[in-house]
C-alpha positions as CSV (number, residue, x, y, z in Angstrom):
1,X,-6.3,-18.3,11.9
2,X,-3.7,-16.1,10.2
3,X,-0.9,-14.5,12.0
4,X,-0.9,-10.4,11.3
5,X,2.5,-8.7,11.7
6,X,2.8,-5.2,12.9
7,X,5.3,-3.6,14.9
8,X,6.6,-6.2,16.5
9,X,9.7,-7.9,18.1
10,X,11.8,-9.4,15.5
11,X,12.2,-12.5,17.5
12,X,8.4,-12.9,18.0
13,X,8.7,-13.2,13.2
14,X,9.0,-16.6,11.6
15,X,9.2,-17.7,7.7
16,X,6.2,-20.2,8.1
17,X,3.8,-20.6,5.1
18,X,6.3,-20.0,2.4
19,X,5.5,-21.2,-0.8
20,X,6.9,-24.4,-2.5
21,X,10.2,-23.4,-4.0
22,X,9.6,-23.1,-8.0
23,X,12.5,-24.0,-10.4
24,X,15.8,-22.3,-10.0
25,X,16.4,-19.4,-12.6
26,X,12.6,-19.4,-12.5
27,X,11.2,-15.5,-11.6
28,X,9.5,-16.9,-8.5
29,X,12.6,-18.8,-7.7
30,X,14.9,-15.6,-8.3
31,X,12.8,-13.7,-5.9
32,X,12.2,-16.3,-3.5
33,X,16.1,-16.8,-3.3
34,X,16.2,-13.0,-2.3
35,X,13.3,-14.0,0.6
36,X,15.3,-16.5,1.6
37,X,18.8,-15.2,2.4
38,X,16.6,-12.5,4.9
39,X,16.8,-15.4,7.6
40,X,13.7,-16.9,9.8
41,X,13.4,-13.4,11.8
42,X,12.1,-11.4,8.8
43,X,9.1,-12.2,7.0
44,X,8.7,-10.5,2.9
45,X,5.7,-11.2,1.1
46,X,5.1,-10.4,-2.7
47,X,2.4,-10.6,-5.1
48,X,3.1,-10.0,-8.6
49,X,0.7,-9.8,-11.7
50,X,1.8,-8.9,-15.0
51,X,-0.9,-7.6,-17.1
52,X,0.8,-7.9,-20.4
53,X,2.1,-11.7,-20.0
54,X,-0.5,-13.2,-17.3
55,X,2.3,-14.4,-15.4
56,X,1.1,-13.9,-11.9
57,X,2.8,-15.7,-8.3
58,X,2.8,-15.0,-4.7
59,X,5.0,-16.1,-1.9
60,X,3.6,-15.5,2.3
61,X,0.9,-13.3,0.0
62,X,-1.9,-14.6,2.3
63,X,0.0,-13.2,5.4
64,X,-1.2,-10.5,7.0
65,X,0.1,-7.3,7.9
66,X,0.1,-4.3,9.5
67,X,-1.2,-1.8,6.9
68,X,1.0,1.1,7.9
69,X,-0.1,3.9,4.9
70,X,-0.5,1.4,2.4
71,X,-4.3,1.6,3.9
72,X,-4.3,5.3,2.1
73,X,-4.5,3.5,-1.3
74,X,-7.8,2.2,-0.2
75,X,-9.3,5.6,1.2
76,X,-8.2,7.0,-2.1
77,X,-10.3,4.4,-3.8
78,X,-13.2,5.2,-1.9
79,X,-13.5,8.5,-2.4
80,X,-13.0,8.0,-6.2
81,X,-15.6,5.6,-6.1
82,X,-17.7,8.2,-4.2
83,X,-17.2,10.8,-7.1
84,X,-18.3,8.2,-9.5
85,X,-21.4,7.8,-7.9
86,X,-22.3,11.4,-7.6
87,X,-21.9,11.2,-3.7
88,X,-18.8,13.3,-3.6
89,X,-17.0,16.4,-5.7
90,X,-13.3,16.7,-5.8
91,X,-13.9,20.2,-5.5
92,X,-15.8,20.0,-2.3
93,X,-13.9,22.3,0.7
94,X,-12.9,20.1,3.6
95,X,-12.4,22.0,6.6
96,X,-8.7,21.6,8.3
97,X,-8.7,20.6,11.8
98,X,-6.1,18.5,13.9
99,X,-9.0,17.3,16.3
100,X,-10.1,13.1,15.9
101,X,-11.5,10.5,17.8
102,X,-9.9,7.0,18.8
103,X,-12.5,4.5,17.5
104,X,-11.4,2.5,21.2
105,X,-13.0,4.7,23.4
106,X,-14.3,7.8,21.5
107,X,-11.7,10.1,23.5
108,X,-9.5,13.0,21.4
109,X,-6.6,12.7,19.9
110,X,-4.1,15.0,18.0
111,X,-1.7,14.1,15.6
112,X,1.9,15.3,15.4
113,X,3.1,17.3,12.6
114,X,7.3,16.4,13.8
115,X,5.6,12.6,12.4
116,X,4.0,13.6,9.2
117,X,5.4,13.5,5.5
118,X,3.2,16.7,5.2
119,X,3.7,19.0,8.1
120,X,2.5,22.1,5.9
121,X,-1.0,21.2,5.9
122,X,-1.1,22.1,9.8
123,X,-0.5,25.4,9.2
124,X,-3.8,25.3,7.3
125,X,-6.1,24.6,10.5
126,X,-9.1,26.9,10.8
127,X,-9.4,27.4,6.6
128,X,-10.6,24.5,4.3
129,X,-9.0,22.7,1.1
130,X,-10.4,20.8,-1.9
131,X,-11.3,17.0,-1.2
132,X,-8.8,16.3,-4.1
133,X,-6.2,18.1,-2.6
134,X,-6.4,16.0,0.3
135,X,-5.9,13.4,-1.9
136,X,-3.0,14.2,-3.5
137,X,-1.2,15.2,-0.1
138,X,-2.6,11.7,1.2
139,X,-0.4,9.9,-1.2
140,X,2.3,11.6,-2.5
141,X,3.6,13.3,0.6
142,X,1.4,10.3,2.8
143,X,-0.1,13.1,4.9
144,X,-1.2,11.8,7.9
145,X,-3.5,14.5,8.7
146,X,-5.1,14.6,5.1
147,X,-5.9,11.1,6.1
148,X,-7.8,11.3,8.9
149,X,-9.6,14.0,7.7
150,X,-10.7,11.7,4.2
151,X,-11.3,8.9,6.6
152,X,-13.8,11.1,8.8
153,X,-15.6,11.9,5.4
154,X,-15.5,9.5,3.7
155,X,-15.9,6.3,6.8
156,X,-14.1,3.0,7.2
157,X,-17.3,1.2,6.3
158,X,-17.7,2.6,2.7
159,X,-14.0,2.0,2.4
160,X,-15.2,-1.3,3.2
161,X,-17.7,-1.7,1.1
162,X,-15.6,-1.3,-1.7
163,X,-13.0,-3.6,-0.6
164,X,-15.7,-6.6,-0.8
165,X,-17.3,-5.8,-4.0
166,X,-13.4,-6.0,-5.6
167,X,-12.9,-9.2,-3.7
168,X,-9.9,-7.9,-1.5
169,X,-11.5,-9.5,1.3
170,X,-8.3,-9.3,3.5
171,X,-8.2,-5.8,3.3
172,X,-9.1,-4.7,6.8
173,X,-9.5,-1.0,7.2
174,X,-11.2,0.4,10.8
175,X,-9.8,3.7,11.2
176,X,-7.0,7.1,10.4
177,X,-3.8,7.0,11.5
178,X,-1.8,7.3,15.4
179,X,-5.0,6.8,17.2
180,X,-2.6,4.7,19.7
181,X,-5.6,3.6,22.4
182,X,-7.0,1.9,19.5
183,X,-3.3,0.6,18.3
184,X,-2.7,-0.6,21.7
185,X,-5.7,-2.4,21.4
186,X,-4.6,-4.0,18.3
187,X,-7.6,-2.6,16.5
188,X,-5.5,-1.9,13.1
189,X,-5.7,-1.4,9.4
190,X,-4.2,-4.8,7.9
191,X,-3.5,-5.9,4.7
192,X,-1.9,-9.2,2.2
193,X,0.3,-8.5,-0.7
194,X,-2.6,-10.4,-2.5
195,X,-5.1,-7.8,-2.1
196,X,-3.4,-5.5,-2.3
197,X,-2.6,-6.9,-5.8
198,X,-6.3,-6.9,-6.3
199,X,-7.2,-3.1,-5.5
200,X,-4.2,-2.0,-7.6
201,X,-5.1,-4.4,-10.7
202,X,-9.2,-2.5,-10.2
203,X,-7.4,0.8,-10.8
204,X,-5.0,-0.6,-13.6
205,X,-7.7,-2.1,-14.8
206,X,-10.5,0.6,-14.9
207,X,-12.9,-1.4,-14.9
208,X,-14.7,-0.3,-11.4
209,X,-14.1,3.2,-11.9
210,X,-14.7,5.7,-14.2
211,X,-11.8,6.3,-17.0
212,X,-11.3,9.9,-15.3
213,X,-11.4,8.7,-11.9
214,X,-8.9,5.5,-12.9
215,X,-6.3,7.8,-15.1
216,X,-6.6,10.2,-12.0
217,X,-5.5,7.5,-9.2
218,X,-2.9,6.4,-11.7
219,X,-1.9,10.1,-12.4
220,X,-1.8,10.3,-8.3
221,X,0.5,7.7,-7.6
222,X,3.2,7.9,-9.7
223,X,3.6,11.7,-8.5
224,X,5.0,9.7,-5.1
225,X,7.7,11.3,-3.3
226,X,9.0,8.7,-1.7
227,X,10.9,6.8,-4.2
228,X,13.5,4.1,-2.0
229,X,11.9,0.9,-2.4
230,X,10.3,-0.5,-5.4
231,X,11.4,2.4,-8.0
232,X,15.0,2.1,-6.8
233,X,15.0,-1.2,-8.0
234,X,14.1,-0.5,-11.8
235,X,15.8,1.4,-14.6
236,X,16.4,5.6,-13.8
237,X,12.6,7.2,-15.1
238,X,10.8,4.4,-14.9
239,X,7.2,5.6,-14.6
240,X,5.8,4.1,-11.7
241,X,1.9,4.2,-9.6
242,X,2.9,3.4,-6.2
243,X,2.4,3.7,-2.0
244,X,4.9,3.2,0.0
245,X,3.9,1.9,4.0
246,X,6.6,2.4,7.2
247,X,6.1,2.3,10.8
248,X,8.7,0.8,13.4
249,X,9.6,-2.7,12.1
250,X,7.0,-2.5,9.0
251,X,8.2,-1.2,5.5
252,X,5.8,-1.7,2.3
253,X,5.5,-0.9,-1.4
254,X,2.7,-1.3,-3.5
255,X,3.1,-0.4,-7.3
256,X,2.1,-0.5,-10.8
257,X,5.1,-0.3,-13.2
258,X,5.1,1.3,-16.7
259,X,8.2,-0.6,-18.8
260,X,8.3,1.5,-22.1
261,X,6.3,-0.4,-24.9
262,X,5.1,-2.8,-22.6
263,X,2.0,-3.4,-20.8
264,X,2.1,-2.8,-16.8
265,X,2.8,-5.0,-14.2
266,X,1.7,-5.1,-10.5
267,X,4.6,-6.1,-7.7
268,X,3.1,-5.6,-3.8
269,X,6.3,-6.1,-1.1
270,X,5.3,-6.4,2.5
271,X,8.1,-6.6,5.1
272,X,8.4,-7.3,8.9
273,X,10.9,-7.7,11.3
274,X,13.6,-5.4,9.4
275,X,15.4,-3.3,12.0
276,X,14.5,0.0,10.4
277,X,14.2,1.4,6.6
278,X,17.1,1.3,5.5
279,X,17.5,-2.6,6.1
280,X,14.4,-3.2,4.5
281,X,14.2,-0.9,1.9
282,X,17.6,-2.6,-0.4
283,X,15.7,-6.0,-0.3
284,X,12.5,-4.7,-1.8
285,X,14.6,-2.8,-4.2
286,X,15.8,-6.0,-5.1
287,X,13.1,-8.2,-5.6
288,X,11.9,-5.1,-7.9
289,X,14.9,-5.4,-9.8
290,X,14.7,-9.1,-10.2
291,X,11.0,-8.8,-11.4
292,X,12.1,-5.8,-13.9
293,X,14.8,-8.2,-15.2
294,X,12.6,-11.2,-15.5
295,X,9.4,-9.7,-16.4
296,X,8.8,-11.1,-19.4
297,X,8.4,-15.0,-18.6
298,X,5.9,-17.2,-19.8
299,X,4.0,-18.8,-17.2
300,X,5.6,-21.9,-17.9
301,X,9.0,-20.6,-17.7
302,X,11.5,-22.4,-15.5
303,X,9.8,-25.6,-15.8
C-alpha cells in the first residue's frame, strides 16, 4: 500500500522507494543528487518526459501526494473534454455563489477569500460568469472559488472518468477545495509526479482533445501567475504551461516547457516536508534548472 503525503509533520517524511542511483553526470543522477542533499525528512518526486529526445525518468514518481491545486489541472481537463463532446459551452453563464457542500457529511461550507489567489471573484456573488472564465481564474490566479464552482458542474466522477481512459490511474480527485470535515477525514485529492506526467503529455499531445480545446489548455497555462518554482529555474522568457500546488508542508509544479527550436518537455516536482514555500520552492527551481541544462541527453547518456 502506498504512503500519501499531505500536510504533514516533517518527522512523520522518509526518502524510502528512491530509485537506483543512475550514473553520475547522468540527468537522473544530477537531479537525484539535488533530491538527495534535501535529507530523509523531505520527500521530492519528479517525472520528466521529453517529447523531442524520448528521454523520460522518474524518481519517488509512484509516491503519492496530497494534490493541493495541482487537482485543478484535471478539472480543467474535464471540462475541455466536456466541450468536446458537446456536453458543455465555454460560454455557458455559471452562477457565483460562495455556498458548498463537504462530501463528509453534506453540511455547508464557505470558503475564505483572505485564502484565495483570486479574492475578486467574491465580489461577483449573486451575478454569473462564463464557464471559461472560470477556467482561466482556476489556473492562472488558482481561484479557489472558481474551483468549486467547476467542480459542482462539472463532478468528481467525470473528472474521473477521464483520468482512467488516459491511464493516470493514481490520479485521485473526490472533491473542491477547504471542505476541512472531509480533509480531516483524509478524504483528499492525491496525485504521483507520474500521472501527472500522463495528463500533461494528453494535452501536449492532443491527441484526446480537440486541437482548439488542447491549444486552449496550453494557451491557459502558460498565462500562470505564479511563476517561483519550475520557471524560475529556466532561462528569463522561457514560455512555459504550468500549475503550481501549495498548502502547509506541500509545494508542487507541474509544467510543459517550450525551449526555442526545440520540441517540449514535461518535468512534474512534488514536495513534502519543506517547512514552508520558500524552502521548497529554490529546490524545484533547481532540479528545473538542471533538466533545462541537461535536456538534450540521449537515453543512453551517462552510461
Amino acid at each position: 500500500m502506498r504512503r500519501i503525503f499531505a500536510a504533514a509533520p516533517a518527522a512523520l517524511l522518509c526518502l524510502s522507494c528512491m530509485s537506483m542511483p543512475h550514473a553520475s553526470g547522468s540527468l537522473p543522477g544530477e537531479v537525484e543528487r539535488v533530491i538527495a542533499r534535501q535529507g530523509k525528512t523531505r520527500l521530492v518526486a519528479v517525472a520528466y518526459k521529453n517529447l523531442g529526445t524520448g528521454v523520460t525518468f522518474g524518481a519517488q514518481d509512484r509516491e503519492r501526494f496530497h494534490a493541493a491545486s495541482t487537482m485543478k489541472v484535471p478539472v480543467m481537463m474535464a471540462l475541455f473534454d466536456a466541450v468536446d463532446q458537446g456536453y458543455l459551452r465555454l460560454c455557458e453563464p455559471i452562477p457565483v455563489r460562495n455556498e458548498f457542500h463537504s462530501i463528509m457529511d453534506g453540511s455547508t461550507f464557505t470558503l475564505d477569500p483572505k485564502e484565495d489567489g483570486d479574492p475578486d471573484l467574491y465580489k461577483a456573488a449573486g451575478q454569473t460568469r462564463p464557464v471559461e472564465d472560470l477556467i482561466r481564474r482556476m489556473i492562472v490566479r488558482s481561484s479557489n472559488l472558481a474551483t468549486n464552482l467547476l467542480i459542482d458542474k462539472v463532478g468528481p466522477g467525470t473528472v474521473m472518468d477521464l483520468m482512467r481512459r488516459i491511464e493516470a490511474y493514481d490520479i485521485r480527485i473526490l472533491r473542491g477545495v477547504e471542505d476541512e470535515k472531509a480533509f480531516e477525514a483524509r478524504m483528499n485529492n492525491t496525485v504521483t509526479a507520474h500521472d501527472l506526467l500522463i495528463a500533461l503529455d494528453a494535452i501536449a499531445a492532443g491527441k484526446e482533445f480537440t486541437k482548439a480545446s488542447s491549444d486552449r489548455m496550453i494557451d491557459i497555462l502558460k498565462a500562470q501567475e505564479f511563476n517561483e518554482k519550475i520557471p524560475a529555474g529556466l532561462p528569463a522568457g522561457t514560455p512555459v504551461a504550468h500549475k503550481t500546488g501549495d498548502i502547509t508542508g506541500i509545494h508542487h509544479d507541474m509544467a510543459i516547457v517550450y525551449p526555442p527550436g526545440e520540441k517540449p518537455y514535461i518535468l512534474v516536482v512534488l514536495t513534502a516536508g519543506f517547512p514552508d514555500e520558500k524552502a521548497a520552492d529554490p529546490v524545484i527551481a533547481e532540479i528545473s534548472r538542471v533538466v533545462w541544462q541537461r535536456r538534450a541527453e540521449r537515453p543512453d547518456a551517462g552510461r
